[in-house]
Each structure stands twice: as structure tokens, then as C-alpha cells.
TORFI-299184 format. One record per residue (C-alpha): x, y, z; residue in three letters. Coordinates in Angstrom, 2 decimals. Layout:
<r><px>X</px><py>Y</py><pz>Z</pz><r>ALA</r></r>
...
END
This chain:
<r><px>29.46</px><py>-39.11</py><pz>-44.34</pz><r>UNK</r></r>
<r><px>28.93</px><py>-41.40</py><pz>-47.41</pz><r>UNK</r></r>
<r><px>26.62</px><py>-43.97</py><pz>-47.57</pz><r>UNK</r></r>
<r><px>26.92</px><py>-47.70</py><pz>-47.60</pz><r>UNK</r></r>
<r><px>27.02</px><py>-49.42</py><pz>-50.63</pz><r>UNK</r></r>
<r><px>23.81</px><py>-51.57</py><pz>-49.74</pz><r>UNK</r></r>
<r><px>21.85</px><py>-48.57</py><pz>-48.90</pz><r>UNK</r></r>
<r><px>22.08</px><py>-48.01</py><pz>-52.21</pz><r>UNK</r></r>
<r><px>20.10</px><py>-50.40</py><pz>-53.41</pz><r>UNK</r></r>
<r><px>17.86</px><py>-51.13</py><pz>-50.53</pz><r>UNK</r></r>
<r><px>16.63</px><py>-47.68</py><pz>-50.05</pz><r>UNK</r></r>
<r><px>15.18</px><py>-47.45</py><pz>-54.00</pz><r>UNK</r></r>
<r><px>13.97</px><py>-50.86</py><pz>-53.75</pz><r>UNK</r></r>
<r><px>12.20</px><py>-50.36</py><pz>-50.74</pz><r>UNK</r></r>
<r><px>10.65</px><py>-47.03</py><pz>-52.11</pz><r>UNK</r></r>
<r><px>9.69</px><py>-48.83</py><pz>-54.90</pz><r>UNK</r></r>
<r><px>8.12</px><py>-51.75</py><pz>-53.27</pz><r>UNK</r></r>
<r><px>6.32</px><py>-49.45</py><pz>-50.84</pz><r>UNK</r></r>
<r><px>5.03</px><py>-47.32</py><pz>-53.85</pz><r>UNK</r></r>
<r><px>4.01</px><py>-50.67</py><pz>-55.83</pz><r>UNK</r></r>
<r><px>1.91</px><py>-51.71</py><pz>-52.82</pz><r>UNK</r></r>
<r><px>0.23</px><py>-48.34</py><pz>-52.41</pz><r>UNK</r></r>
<r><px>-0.59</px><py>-48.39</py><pz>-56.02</pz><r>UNK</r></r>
<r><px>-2.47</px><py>-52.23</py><pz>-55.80</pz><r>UNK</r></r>
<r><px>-3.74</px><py>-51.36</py><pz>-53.06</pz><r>UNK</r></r>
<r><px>-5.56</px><py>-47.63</py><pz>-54.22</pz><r>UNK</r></r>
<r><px>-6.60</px><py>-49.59</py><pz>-57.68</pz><r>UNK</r></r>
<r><px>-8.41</px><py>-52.28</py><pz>-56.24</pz><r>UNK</r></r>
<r><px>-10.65</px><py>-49.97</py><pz>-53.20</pz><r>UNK</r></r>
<r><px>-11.32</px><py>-48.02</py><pz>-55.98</pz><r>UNK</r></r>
<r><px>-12.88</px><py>-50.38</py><pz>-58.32</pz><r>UNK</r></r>
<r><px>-10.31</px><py>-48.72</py><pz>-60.91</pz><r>UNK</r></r>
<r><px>-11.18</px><py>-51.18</py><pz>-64.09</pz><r>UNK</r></r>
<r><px>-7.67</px><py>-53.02</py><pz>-65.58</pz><r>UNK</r></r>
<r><px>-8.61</px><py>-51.48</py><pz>-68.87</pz><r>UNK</r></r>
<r><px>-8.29</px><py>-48.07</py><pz>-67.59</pz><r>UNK</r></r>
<r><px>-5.29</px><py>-48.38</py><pz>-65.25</pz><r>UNK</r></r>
<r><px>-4.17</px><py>-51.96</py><pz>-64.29</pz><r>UNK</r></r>
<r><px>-2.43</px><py>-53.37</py><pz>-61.06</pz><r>UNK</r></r>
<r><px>1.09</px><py>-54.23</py><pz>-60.76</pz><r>UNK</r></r>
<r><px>-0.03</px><py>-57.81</py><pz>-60.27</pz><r>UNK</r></r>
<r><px>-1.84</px><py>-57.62</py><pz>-63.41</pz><r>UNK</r></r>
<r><px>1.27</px><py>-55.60</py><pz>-65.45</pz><r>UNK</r></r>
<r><px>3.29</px><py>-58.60</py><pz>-63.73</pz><r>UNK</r></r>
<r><px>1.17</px><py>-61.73</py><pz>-64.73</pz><r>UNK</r></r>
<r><px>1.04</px><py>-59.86</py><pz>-68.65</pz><r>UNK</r></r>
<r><px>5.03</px><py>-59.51</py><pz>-68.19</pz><r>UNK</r></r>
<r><px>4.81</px><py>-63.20</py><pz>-67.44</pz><r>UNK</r></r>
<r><px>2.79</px><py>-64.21</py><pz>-70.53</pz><r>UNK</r></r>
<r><px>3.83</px><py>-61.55</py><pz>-72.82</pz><r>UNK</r></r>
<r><px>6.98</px><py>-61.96</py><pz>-72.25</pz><r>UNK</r></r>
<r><px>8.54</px><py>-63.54</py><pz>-74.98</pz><r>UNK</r></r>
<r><px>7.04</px><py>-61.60</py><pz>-77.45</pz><r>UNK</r></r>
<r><px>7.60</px><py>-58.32</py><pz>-75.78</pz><r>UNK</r></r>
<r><px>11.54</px><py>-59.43</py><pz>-75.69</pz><r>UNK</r></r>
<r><px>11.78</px><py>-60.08</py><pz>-78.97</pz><r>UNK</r></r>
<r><px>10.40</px><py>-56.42</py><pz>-80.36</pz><r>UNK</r></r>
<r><px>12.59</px><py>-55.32</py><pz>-77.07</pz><r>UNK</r></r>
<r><px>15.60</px><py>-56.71</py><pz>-79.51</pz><r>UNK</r></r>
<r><px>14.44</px><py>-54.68</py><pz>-82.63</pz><r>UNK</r></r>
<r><px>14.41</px><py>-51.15</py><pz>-80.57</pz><r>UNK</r></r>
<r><px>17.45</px><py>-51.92</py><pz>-78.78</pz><r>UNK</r></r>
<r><px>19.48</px><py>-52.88</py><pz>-82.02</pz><r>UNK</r></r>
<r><px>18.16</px><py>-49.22</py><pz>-83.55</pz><r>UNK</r></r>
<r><px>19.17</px><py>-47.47</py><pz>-80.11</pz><r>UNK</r></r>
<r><px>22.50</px><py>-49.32</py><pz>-79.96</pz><r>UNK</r></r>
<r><px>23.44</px><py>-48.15</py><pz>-83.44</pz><r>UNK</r></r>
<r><px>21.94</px><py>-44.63</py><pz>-83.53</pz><r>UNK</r></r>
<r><px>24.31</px><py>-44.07</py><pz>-80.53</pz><r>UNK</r></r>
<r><px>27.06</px><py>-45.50</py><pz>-81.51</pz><r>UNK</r></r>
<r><px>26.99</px><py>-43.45</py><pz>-84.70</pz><r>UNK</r></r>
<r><px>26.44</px><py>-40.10</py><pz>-82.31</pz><r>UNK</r></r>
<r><px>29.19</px><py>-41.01</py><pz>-80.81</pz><r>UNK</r></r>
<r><px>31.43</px><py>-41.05</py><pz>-83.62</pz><r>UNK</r></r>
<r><px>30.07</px><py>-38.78</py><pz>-85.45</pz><r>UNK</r></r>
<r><px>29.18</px><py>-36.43</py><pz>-82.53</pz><r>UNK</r></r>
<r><px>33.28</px><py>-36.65</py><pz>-81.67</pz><r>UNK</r></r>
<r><px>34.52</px><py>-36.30</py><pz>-84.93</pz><r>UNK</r></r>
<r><px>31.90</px><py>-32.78</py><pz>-85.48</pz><r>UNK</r></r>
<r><px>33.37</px><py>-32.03</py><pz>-81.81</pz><r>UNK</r></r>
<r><px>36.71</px><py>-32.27</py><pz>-82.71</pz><r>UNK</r></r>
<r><px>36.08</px><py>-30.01</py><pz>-86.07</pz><r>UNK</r></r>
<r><px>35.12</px><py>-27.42</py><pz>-84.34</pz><r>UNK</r></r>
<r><px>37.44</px><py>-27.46</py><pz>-81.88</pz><r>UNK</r></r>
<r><px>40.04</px><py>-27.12</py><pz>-84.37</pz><r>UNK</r></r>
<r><px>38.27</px><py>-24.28</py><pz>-86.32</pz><r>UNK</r></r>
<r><px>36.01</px><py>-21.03</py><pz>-84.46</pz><r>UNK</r></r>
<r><px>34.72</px><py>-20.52</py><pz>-87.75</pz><r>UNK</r></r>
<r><px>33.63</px><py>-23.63</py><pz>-88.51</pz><r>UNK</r></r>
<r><px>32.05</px><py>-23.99</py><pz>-85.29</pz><r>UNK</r></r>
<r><px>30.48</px><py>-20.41</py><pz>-85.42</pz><r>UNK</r></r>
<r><px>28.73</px><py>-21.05</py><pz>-89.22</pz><r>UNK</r></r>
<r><px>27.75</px><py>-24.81</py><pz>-88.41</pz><r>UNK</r></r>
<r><px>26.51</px><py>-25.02</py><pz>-84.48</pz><r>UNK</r></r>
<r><px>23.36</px><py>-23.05</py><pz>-84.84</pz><r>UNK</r></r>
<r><px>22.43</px><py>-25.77</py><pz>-87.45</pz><r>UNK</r></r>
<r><px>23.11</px><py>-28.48</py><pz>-84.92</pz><r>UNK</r></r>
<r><px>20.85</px><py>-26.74</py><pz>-82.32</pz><r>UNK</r></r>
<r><px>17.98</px><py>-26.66</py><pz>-84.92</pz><r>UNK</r></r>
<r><px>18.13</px><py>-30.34</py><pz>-85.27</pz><r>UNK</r></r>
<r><px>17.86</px><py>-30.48</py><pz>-81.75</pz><r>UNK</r></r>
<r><px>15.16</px><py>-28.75</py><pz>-81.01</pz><r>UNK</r></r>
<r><px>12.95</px><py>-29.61</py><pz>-83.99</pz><r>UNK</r></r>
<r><px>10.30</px><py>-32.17</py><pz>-82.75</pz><r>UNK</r></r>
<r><px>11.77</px><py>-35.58</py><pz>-84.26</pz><r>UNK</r></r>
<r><px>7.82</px><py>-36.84</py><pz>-84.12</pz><r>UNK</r></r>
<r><px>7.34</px><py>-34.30</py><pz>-86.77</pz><r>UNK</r></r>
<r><px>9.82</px><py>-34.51</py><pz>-88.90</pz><r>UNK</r></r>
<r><px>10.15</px><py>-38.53</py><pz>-88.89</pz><r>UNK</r></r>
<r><px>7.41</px><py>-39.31</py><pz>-91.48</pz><r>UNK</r></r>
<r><px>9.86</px><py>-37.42</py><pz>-93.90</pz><r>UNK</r></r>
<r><px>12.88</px><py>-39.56</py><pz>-92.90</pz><r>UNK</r></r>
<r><px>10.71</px><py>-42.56</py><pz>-93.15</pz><r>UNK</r></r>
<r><px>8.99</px><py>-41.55</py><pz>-97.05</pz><r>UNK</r></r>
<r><px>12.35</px><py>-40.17</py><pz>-97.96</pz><r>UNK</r></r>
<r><px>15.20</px><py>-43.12</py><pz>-96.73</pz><r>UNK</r></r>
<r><px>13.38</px><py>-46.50</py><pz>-97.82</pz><r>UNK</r></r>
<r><px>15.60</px><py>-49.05</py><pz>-95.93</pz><r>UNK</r></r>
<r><px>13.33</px><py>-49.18</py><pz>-92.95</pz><r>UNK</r></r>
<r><px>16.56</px><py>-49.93</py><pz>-90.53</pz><r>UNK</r></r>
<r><px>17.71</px><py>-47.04</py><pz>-91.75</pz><r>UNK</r></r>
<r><px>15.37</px><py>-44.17</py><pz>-91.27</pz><r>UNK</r></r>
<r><px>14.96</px><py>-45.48</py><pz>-87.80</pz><r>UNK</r></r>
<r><px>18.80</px><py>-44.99</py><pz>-87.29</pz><r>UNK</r></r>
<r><px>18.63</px><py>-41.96</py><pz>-88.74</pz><r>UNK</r></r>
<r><px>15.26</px><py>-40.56</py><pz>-86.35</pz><r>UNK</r></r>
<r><px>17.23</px><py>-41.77</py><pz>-83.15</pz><r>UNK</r></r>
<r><px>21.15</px><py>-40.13</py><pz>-83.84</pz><r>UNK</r></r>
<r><px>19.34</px><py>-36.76</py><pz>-84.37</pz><r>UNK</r></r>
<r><px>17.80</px><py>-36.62</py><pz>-81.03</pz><r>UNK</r></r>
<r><px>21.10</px><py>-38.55</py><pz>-79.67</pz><r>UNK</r></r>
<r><px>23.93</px><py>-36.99</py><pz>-81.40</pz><r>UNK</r></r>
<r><px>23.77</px><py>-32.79</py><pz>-79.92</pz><r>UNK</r></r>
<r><px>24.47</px><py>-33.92</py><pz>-75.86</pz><r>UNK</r></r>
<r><px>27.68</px><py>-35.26</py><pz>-77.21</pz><r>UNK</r></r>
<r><px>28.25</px><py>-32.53</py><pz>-79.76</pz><r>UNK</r></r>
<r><px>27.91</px><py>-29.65</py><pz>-77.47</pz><r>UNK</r></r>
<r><px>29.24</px><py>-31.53</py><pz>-74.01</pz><r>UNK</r></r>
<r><px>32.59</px><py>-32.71</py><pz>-76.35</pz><r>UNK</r></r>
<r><px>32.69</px><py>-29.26</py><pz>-77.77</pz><r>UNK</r></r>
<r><px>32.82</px><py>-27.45</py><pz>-74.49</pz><r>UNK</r></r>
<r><px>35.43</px><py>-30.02</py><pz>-73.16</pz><r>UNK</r></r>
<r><px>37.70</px><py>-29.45</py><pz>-75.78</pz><r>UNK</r></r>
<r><px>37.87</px><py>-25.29</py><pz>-75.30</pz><r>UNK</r></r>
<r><px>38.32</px><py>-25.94</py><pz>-71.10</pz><r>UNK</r></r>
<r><px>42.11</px><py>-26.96</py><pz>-71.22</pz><r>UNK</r></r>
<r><px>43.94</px><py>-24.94</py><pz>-68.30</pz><r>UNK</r></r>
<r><px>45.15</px><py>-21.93</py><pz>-69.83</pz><r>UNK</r></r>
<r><px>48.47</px><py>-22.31</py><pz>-67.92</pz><r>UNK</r></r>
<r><px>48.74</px><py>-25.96</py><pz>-69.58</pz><r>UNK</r></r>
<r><px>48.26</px><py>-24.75</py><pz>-72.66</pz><r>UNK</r></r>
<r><px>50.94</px><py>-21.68</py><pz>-72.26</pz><r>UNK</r></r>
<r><px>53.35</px><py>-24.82</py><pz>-71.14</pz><r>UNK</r></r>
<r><px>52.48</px><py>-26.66</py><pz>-74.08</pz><r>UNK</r></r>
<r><px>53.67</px><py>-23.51</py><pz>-76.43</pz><r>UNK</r></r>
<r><px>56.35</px><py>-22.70</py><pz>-74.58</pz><r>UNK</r></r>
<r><px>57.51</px><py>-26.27</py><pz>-75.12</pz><r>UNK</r></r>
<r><px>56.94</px><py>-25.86</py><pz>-78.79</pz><r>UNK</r></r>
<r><px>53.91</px><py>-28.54</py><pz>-79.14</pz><r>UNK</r></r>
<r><px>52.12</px><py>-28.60</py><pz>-82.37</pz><r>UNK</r></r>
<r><px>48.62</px><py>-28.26</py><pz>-82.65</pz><r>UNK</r></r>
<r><px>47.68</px><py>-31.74</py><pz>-82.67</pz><r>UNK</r></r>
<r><px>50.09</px><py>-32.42</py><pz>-79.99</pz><r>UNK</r></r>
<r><px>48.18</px><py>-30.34</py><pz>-77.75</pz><r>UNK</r></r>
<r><px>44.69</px><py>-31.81</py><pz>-79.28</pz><r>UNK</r></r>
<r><px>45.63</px><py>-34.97</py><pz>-78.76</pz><r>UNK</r></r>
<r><px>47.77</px><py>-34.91</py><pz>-75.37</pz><r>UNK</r></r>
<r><px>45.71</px><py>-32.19</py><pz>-73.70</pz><r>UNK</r></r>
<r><px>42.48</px><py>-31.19</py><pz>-75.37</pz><r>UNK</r></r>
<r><px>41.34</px><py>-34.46</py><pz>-75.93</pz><r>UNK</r></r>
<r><px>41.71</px><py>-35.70</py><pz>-72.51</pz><r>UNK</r></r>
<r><px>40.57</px><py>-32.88</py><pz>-70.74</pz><r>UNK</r></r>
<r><px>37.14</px><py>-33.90</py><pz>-72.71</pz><r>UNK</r></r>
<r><px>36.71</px><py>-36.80</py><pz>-71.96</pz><r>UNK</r></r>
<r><px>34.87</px><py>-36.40</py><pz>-68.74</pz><r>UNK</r></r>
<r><px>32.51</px><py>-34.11</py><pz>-70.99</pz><r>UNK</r></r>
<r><px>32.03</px><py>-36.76</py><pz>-73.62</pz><r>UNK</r></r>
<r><px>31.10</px><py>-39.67</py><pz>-71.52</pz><r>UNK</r></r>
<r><px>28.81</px><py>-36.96</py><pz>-69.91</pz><r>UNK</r></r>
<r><px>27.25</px><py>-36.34</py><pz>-73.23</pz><r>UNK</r></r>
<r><px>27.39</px><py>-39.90</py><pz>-74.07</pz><r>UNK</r></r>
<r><px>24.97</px><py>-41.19</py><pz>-70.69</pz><r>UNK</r></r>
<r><px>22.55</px><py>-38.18</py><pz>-71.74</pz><r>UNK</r></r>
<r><px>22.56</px><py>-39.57</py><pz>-75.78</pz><r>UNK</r></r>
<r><px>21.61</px><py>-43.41</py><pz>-74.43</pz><r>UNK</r></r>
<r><px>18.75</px><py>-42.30</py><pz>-73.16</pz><r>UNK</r></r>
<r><px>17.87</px><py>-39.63</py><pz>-75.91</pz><r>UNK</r></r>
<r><px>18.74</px><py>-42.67</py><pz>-78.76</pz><r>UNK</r></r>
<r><px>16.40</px><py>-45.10</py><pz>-76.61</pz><r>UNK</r></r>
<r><px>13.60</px><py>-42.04</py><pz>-77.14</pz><r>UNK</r></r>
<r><px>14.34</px><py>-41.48</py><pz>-80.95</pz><r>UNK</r></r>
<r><px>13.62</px><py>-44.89</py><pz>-82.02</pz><r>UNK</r></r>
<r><px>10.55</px><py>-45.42</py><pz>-79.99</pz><r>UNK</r></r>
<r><px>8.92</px><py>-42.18</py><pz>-81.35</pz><r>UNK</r></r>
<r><px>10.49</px><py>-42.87</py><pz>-84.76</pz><r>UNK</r></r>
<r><px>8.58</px><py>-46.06</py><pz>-84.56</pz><r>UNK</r></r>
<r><px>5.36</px><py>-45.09</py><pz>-83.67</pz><r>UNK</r></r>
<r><px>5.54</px><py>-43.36</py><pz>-86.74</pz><r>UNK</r></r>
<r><px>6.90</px><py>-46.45</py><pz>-88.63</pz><r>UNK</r></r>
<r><px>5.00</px><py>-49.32</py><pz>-87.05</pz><r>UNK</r></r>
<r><px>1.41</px><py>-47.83</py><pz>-87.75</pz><r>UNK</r></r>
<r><px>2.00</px><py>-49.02</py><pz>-91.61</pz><r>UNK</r></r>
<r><px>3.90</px><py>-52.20</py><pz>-90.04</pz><r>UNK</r></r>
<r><px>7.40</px><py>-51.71</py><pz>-91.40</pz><r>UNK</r></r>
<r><px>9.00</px><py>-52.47</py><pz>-88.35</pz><r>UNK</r></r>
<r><px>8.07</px><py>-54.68</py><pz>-84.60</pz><r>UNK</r></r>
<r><px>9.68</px><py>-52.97</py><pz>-82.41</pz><r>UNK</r></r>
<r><px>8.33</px><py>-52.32</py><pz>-78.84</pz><r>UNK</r></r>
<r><px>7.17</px><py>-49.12</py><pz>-79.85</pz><r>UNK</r></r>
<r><px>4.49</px><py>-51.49</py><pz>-82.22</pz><r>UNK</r></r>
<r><px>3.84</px><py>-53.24</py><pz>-79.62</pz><r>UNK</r></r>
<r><px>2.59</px><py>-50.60</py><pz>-77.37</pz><r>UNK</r></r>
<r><px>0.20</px><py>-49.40</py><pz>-79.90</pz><r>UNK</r></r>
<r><px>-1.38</px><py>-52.89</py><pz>-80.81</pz><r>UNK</r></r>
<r><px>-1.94</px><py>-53.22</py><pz>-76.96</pz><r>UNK</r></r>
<r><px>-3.50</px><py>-50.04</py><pz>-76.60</pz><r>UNK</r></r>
<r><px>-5.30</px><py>-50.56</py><pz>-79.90</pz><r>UNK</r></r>
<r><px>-6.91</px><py>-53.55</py><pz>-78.09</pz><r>UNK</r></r>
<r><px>-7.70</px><py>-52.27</py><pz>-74.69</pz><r>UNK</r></r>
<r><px>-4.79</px><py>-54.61</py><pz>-73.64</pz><r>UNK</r></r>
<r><px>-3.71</px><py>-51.94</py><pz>-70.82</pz><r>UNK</r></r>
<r><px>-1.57</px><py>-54.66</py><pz>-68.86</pz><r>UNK</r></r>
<r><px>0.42</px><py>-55.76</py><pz>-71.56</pz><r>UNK</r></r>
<r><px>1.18</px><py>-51.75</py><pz>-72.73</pz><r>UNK</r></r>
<r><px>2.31</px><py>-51.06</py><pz>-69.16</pz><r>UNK</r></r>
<r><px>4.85</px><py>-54.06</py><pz>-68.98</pz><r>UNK</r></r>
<r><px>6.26</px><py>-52.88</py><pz>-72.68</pz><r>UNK</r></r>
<r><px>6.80</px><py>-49.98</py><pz>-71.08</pz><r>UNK</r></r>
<r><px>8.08</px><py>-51.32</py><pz>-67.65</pz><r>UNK</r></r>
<r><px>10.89</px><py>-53.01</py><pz>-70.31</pz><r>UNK</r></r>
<r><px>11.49</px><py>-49.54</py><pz>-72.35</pz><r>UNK</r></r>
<r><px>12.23</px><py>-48.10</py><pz>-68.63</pz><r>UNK</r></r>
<r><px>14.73</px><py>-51.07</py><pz>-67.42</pz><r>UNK</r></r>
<r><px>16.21</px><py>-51.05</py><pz>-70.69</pz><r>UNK</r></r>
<r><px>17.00</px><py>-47.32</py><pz>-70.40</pz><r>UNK</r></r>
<r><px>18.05</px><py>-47.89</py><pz>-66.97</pz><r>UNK</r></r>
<r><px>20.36</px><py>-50.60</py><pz>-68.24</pz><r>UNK</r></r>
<r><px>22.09</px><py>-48.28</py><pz>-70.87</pz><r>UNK</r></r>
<r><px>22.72</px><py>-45.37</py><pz>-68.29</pz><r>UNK</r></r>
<r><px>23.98</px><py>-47.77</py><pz>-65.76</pz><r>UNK</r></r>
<r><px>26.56</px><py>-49.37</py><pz>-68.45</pz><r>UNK</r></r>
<r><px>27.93</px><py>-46.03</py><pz>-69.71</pz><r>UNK</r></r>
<r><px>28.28</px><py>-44.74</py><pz>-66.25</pz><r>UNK</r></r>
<r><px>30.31</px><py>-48.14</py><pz>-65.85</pz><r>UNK</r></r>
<r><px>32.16</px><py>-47.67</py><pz>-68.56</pz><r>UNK</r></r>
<r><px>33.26</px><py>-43.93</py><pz>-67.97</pz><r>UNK</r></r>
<r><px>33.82</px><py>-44.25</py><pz>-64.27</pz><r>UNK</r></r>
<r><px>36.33</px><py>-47.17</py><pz>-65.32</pz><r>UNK</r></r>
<r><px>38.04</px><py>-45.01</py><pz>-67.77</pz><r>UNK</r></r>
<r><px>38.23</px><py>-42.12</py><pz>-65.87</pz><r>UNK</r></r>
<r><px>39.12</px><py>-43.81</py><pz>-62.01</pz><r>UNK</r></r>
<r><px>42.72</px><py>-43.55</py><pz>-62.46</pz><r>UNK</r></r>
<r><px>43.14</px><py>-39.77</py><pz>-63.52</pz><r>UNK</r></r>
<r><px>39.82</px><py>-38.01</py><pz>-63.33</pz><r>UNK</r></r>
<r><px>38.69</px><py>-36.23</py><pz>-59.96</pz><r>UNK</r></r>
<r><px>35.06</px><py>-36.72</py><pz>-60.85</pz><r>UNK</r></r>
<r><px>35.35</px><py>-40.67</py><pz>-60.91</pz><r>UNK</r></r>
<r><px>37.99</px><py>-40.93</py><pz>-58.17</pz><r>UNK</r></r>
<r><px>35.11</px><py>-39.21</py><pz>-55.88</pz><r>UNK</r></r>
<r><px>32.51</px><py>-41.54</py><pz>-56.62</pz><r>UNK</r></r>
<r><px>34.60</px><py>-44.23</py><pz>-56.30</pz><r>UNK</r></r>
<r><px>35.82</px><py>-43.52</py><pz>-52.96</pz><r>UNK</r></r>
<r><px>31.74</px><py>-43.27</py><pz>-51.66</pz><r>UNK</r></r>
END
């Protein structure tokens, strides 16, 4: 039985208010100083006051996140479609992507930083290598899952290789790419805040990332937790787009989208 469409929203919300209470209420019968860990009334009234400021830095991250996934997803297709097209390639240059993957970006972007001096970017550059690989390696396995009894139809018609890239490969990825792409928004939103942690300590950028820092720098607990209440809805506002986005694209053909519409 699905659910309705409003207990899908109420039933978070109340969660969330429930857990928000529970929290005020724990901090202040424990004495728990706002320095240490602050109240949700006290993140909100910083929120309030901070606000502006906080948005504005918000603007700087999100234009680095923005870009460094846009360019994974280009550039993430494109290396997708490459190997697709070539075993060999894919064989010599996919351990390579891996290793960018799962080398710690924290310690590898004061390099990027020292080595690319537009500040803009090295910061683009920190965020599409912890973006790019979801879309990489979810594209790539999309591509090479094509029915084998389409693609025996598609020879037997006498298709040429890009014909049956581009009329069956290619859309039989899709579903894998927009998969890729809603696990990159989130992985682009992380890149740039840890790329400018390293970056904002010697003030090249003020991003929100900066801003965090200076707070906790200060003691200024409430006004780190709301920068970091805005990093979450912001990241929450990315996923929620692309899953938008690819359950429009997908409604009219896909199974997977069809399903979740029809909850």
C-alpha cells in the first residue's frame, strides 16, 4: 500500500520537530553552555542575525559546487562514453580514476591550491575530483547493460556502432547517469567545503566553509551550527532538484521513474 503524498512530508517534519524539542529541552536541564553545544533557539536567533552574511558565502560555495558538477558531468559522460567504446581504454585508464577517488582530497588540496593560482579554479578543480567517479563508474556500467537480445537485433539489422551507442547504449544509461549524477551533487557540495577549509585559512576565498572556521575560531558555536544547518539544506536542495530532474526525464519510458511516480 503506498503512502499518501502528505505523509511524506508530515512524518519527517514531525520527527524533526519532535527531535528539535528533545534536543532544547536536554541542553537547557543540563546546564550544557551555548559555547559548547547551543540550542536550536539559539542556532535559530544566529540564523536570524547571521543571516545575510552566511547567504552571501552560501553563494560563493554553491557557485564552486554548481560548476565542479557540471564539469563531472560532462566530463564524467564524455570519459564514460570512451570507455564504453574501447575495453582497452577502459582497462589501462579506470584504475587511475579509482585512485583519484579514493585519495583523501583534504590531503591533496594544498597542492591544487599552491599549484593552480586562480583561486576559483583550484576550488573547481578540489570539488570535480571527489564529484566526477559516481558518474564515471555509474555511466560506465550503464553503457555495458544493453539487453543482449537488443543488441543481437541491432546487428542483425545492420546498425553501426554509433547507431547502437546512440539509440541503445546511451539510453539504457541514462537511469545510471542521473544515478551517478544525485550521488556527485552531494560529493561536489563536500569537495568545495573541504577544499576551502584549506583555502580560506590564508583568506583567498569566503565561502561558508570560511565562515565556519571564523565562528569556531571565536567560540561563536551558534553561528557555526546555522552555517552548517545551510550546507545541509543546500545539499538537500541539490539532491531534491536532480531527483526532479531525472524522474521528469525518465517518467515516460523508464520503469524506475514510472514506479515512483505512481506512489
Amino acid at each position: 500500500m503506498s503512502a499518501q503524498p502528505w505523509l511524506r512530508i508530515v512524518a519527517p517534519a514531525a520527527v524533526g520537530i519532535f527531535l528539535l524539542a528533545l534536543w532544547e529541552a536536554a541542553i537547557r536541564l543540563a546546564g550544557v553552555p551555548q559555547y559548547i553545544l547551543p540550542t536550536p533557539s539559539a542556532i535559530a536567533a544566529s540564523l536570524w542575525t547571521d543571516g545575510p552574511s552566511l547567504l552571501g558565502s552560501l553563494l560563493v560555495t554553491l557557485r564552486i559546487t554548481l560548476a565542479a558538477l557540471a564539469a563531472a558531468a560532462l566530463l564524467g559522460g564524455m570519459i564514460a562514453l570512451v570507455f564504453s567504446l574501447s575495453r582497452v581504454i577502459e582497462i589501462s585508464l579506470f584504475p587511475y580514476a579509482v585512485i583519484l577517488q579514493v585519495t583523501p582530497i583534504v590531503a591533496i588540496a594544498p597542492l591544487i591550491i599552491i599549484w593552480i593560482h586562480v583561486p576559483f579554479l583550484a576550488l573547481l578543480v578540489c570539488a570535480w575530483i571527489v564529484a566526477f567517479f559516481p558518474i564515471v563508474s555509474n555511466t560506465t556500467v550503464g553503457l555495458n547493460s544493453a539487453d543482449r537480445n537488443l543488441l543481437a537485433l541491432f546487428r542483425l539489422y545492420g546498425a553501426t556502432s554509433w547507431q547502437v551507442l546512440w539509440l541503445l547504449r546511451v539510453p539504457t544509461a541514462l537511469p545510471y547517469f542521473f544515478a551517478g549524477l544525485r550521488i556527485s551533487g552531494g560529493l561536489a557540495l563536500i569537495g568545495a567545503v573541504v577544499a576551502e577549509f584549506v583555502a580560506g585559512t590564508g583568506g583567498a576565498e569566503t565561502g561558508l566553509a570560511y565562515r565556519i572556521l571564523e565562528a569556531g575560531y571565536r567560540l561563536a558555536i551558534p553561528r557555526l551550527f546555522a552555517a552548517l544547518f545551510l550546507l545541509s539544506v543546500t545539499g538537500i536542495a541539490i539532491y531534491l532538484v536532480l531527483d526532479f530532474i531525472s524522474r521528469r526525464l525518465l517518467r515516460n519510458w523508464h520503469e524506475s521513474a514510472a514506479a515512483m511516480e505512481e506512489e
